[in-house]
N, C-alpha and C positions, 0 to 999 in steps of 0.2 A: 504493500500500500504506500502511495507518494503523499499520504492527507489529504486533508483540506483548507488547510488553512488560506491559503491562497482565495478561492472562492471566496470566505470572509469576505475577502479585501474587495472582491467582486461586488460582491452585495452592497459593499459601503457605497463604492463607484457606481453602483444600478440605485441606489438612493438619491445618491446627489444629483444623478440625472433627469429623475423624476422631479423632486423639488425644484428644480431648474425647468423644465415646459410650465410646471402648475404659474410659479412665481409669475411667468410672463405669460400666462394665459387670463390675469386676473382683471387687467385691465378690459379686457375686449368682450369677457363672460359682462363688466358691470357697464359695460357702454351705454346702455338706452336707460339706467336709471340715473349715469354722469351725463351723458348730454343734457338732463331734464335740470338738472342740478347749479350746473357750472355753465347752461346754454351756450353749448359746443355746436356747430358746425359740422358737416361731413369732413370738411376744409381742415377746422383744426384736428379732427382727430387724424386724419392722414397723418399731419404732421408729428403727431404724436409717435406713429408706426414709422416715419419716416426717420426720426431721433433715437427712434430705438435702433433701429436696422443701421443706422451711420454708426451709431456709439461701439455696439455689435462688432462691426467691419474690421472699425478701428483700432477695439480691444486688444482683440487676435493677435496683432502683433507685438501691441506692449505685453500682454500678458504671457505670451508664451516666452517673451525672452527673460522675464522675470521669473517665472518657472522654473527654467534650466537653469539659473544664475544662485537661487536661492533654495529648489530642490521643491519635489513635489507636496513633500507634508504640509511644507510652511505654504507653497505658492496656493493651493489649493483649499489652507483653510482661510487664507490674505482673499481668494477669492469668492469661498460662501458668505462670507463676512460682510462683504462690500456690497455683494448683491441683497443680500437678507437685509437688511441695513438700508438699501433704495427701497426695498418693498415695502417695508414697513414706511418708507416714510411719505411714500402715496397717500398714507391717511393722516397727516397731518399739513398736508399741502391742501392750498385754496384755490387755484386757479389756471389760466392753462400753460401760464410761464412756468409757474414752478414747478408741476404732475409735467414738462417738457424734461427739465432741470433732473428732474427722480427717475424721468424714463428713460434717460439720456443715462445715468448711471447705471441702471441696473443692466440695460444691454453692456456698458461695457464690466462690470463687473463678472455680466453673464458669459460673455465670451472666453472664461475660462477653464471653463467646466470641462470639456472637452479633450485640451491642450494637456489639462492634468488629469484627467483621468486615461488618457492614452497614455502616456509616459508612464501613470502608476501600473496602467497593464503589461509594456513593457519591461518592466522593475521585479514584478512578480510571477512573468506566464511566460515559458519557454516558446519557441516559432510557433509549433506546432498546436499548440491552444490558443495562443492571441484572437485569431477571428473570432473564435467559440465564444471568450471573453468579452470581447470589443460586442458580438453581437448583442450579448449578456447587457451589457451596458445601456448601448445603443436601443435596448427595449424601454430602458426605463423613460424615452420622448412619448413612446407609446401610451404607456401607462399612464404619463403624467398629461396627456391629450386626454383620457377618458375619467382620470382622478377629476381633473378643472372642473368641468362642465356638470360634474357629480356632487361638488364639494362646496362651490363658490357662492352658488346663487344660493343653497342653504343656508352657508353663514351672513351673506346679509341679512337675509329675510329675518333668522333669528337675531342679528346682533347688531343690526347695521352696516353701510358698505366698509365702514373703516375697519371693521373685525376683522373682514374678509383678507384685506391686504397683511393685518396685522399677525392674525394667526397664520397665514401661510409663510410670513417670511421671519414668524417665532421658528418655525420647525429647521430649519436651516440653522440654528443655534442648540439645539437639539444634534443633530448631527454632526456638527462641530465638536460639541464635547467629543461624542464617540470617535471624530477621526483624528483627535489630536492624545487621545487616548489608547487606540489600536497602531495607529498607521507607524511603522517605519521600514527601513532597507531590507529584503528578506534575511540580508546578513546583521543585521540587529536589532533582529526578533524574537526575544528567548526562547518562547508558545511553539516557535517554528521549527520541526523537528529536522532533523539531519536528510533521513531521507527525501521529505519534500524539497531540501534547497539545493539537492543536488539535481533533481529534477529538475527545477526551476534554473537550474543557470545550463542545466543540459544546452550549447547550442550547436547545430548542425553546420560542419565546415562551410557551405555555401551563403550561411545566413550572418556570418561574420565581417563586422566591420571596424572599419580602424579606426584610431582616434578622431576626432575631426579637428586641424590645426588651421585653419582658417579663418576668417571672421566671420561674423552674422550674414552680412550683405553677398559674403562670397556663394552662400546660399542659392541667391538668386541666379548665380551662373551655373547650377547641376541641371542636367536635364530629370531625375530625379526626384527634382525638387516642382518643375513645372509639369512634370504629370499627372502628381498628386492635387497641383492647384488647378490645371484646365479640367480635370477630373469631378472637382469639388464644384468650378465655376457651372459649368455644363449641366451638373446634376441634382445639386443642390437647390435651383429655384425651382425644380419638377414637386418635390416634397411641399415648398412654399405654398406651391399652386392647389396642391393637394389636402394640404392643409388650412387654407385660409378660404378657397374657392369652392368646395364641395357643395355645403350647405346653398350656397344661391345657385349652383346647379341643378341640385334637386330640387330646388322651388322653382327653376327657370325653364327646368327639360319636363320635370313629372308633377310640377303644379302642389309638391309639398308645403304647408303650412307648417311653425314652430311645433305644434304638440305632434307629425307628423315624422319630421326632421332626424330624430334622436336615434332610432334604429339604425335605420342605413349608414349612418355613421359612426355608430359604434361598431357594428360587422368590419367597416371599413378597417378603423383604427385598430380594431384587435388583431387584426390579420397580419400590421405590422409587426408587432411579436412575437408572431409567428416567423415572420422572414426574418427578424433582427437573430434571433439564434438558430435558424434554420440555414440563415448563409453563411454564417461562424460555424458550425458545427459543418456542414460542407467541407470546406476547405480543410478545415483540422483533420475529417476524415479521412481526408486524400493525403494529408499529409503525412499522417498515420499509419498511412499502408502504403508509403515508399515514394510516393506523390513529391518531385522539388517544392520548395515553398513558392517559389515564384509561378510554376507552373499550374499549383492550386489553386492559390488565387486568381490565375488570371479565366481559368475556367470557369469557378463558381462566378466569378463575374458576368464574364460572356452569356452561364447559363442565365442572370437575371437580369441582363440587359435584354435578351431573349423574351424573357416575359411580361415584358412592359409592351412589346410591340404591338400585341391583339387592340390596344388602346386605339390604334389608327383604324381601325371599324366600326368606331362610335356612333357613326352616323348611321350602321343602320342596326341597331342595337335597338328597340323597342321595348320590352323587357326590363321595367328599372331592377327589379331583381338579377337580372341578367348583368345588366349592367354595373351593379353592387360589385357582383361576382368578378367580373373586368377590374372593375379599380382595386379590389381588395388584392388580387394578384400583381396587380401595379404597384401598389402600394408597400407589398410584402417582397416584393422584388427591390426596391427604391431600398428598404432598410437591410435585408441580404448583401446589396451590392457596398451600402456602407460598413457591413461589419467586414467587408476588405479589402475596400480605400484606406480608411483608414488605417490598415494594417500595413500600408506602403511605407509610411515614414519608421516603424521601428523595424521592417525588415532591410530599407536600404541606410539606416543611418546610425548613428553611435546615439548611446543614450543622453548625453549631453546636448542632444540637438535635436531630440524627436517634437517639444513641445512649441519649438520655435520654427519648424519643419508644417508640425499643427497648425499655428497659428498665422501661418501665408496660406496654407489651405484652407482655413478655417475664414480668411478674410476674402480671399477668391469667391469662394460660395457663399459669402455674404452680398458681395456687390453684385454675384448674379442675382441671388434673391432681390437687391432694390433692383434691376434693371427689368427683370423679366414681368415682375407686377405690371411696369408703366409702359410694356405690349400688351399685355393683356387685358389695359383698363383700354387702351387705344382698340384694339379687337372688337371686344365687348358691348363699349360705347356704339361704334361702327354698326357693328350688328344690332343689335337693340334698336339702334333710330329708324332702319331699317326692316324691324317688324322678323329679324331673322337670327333670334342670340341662340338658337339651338347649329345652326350655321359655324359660328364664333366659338365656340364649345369645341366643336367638331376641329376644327382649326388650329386649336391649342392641343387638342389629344395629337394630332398628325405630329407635334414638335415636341410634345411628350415621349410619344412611341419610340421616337427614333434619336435622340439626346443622348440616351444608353447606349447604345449600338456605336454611335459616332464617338463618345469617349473614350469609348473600350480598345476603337482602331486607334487614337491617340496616343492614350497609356500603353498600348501594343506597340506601335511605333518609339516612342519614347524607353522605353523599358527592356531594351533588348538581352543590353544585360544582366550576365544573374546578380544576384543582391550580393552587395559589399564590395563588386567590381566597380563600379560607378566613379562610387567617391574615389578610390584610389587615381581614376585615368584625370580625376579632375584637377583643373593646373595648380591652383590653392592645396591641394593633398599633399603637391611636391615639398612644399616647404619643409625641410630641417631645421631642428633648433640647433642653433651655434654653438660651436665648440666653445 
């Protein structure tokens, strides 16, 4: 037996990722009782999404380099803290400067999450579990997608809207104790038995990488480095769409009303759960049974870029059940293919540099997220004035479907070879410290 302890570390990292969708879901569940409140605009709340997503962007990259500089324990609870700390302070703001001001921290606060909990999977999960992990993880946006909308409007009702904000980002101080209490290097762990840490540093010759002696920026010269981010760019606001767009698609294709609404998108959203450990455990599979890591991943990939494509059929999909059925495999495919994207930066990088590796990917697929919204409001609009928004639907699946597919020829291209060669051919590798 290798233990378990590891898993722990899992569960704490599938915690904080939950707590991270609810926190920034809370604003958009309590919108139509703030607009009534604060006499909000369509206008200002855009801007509201729009602050968040810039801050988000921006995070990415201060925070991952603060991460690797400072080390996961500390960067990680530097960034529950800050986020939990914006959230709560949603309920003591009055207006739309300042709830700008709080939502403008919390994305970038939020932008951490991520950076450290990939580097902490790195730290504790040999190659060949990472995805399995990463997926692990990666479930908990799921979760915290169907926690929100389960959670939020209860605690106003009972307690008022400011409970709402308060109690959700109490709980991120809650978890803090625990991870500044559990968390450290698997080598100074006492709990962590011998056998699991030999496990854990098990790594297989191809997957080894060498120091990195270069500076931050030289980063942006690995090819490496831009496959993980045109990967994130490309894929990243398919999720967005998916996420923030469903609900006015079922009221716009199949004429659903709120009390109607709730089902089909919980179907939706649990599916991704399904694919967030369904495409981690893939690859680990393959790895398992003699599978290169590179050549695992780049399969389970392909395979759920593959299953997004049925989406380009939309239009003659009749059938909203039918159609459920389409997006749930889209959807569970989208979080598959991320539990092994993200598995790129600690297979091609030294641990020193996965979370700043992270956080250019994680900024990448941020600015696709703000860019892809304002096609699809331009779409939309278009269609709609036009008496044709099931048309404009259709439109967006066609650049859905195929997103996946063209990434994959990307990172294919870019990635040719196997992990840990990379960095070496790169001309910053060369460098020697002086005699």
């Amino acid at each position: 037996m290798n233990g378990k302890y590891r898993w722990m570390i899992c569960g704490l990292l599938f915690a904080a990722t939950t707590i991270n969708y609810v926190d920034r879901q809370v604003l958009s569940l309590l919108k139509p009782l703030l607009e009534q409140k604060f006499g909000w605009s369509e206008r200002d709340y855009s801007y509201l999404v729009i602050i968040f997503q810039a801050c988000y962007a921006a995070g990415f990259l201060s925070c991952g380099k603060v991460i690797d500089k400072i080390g996961t324990r500390l960067g990680y609870a530097f960034c529950m803290m800050s986020w939990s700390l914006a959230s709560i302070g949603h309920a003591i703001v009055g207006g739309t400067v300042s709830f700008g001001i709080v939502r403008g921290l919390l994305g970038f606060g939020e932008s951490g999450n991520f950076p450290s909990a990939l580097k902490a999977v790195s730290e504790w999960f040999p190659a060949k579990e990472r995805s399995l992990a990463i997926g692990v993880v990666t479930a908990g946006t799921s979760i915290g997608a169907i926690m929100a909308p389960a959670t939020v409007p209860w605690l106003a009702v009972m307690w008022g809207w400011q409970a709402a904000f308060i109690i959700t980002g109490l709980s991120g101080f809650i978890w803090l104790a625990i991870w500044l209490r559990i968390y450290r290097l698997p080598e100074d762990t006492p709990a962590l038995q011998a056998d699991e840490l030999r496990y854990i540093r098990q790594s297989p010759a191809e997957n080894d990488v060498p120091e990195f002696k270069g500076r931050w920026i030289d980063l942006l010269k690995m090819k490496e480095t831009w496959a993980f981010a045109i990967g994130k760019f490309m894929t990243d606001p398919i999720w967005f769409f998916i996420l923030f767009w469903l609900p006015s698609y079922f009221a716009d294709r199949y004429h659903l009303d709120l009390q109607h609404l709730g089902f089909p998108l919980m179907v939706v959203y649990c599916s991704t759960s399904i694919g967030s450990v369904g495409g981690g455990w893939a690859s680990s599979f393959l790895i398992g049974h003699g599978w290169k890591v590179a050549s695992a991943r780049r399969l389970t990939m392909l395979i759920m870029a593959l299953l997004v494509v049925p989406l380009s059929v939309s239009a003659q999909v009749n059938s909203m059940w039918l159609m459920v059925a389409l997006l749930s495999v889209a959807a569970g495919a989208h979080q598959g293919w991320s539990a092994n994207i993200y598995s790129i930066p600690a297979d091609y990088f030294p641990k020193e540099m996965i979370a700043s590796v992270q956080g250019i990917g994680g900024m990448a697929g941020s600015i696709g997220g703000i860019l892809f919204p304002v096609g699809i409001g331009i779409v939309l609009d278009h269609y709609r004035h036009i008496n044709s928004i099931t048309t404009g639907y259709y439109l967006l699946f066609i650049v859905c479907s195929s997103a996946y597919v063209l990434a994959w020829c990307v990172i294919q291209l870019l990635l040719r070879a196997k992990p840990g060669k990379a960095p070496v051919a790169s001309p910053m590798m060369d460098t020697k410290p002086a005699a």
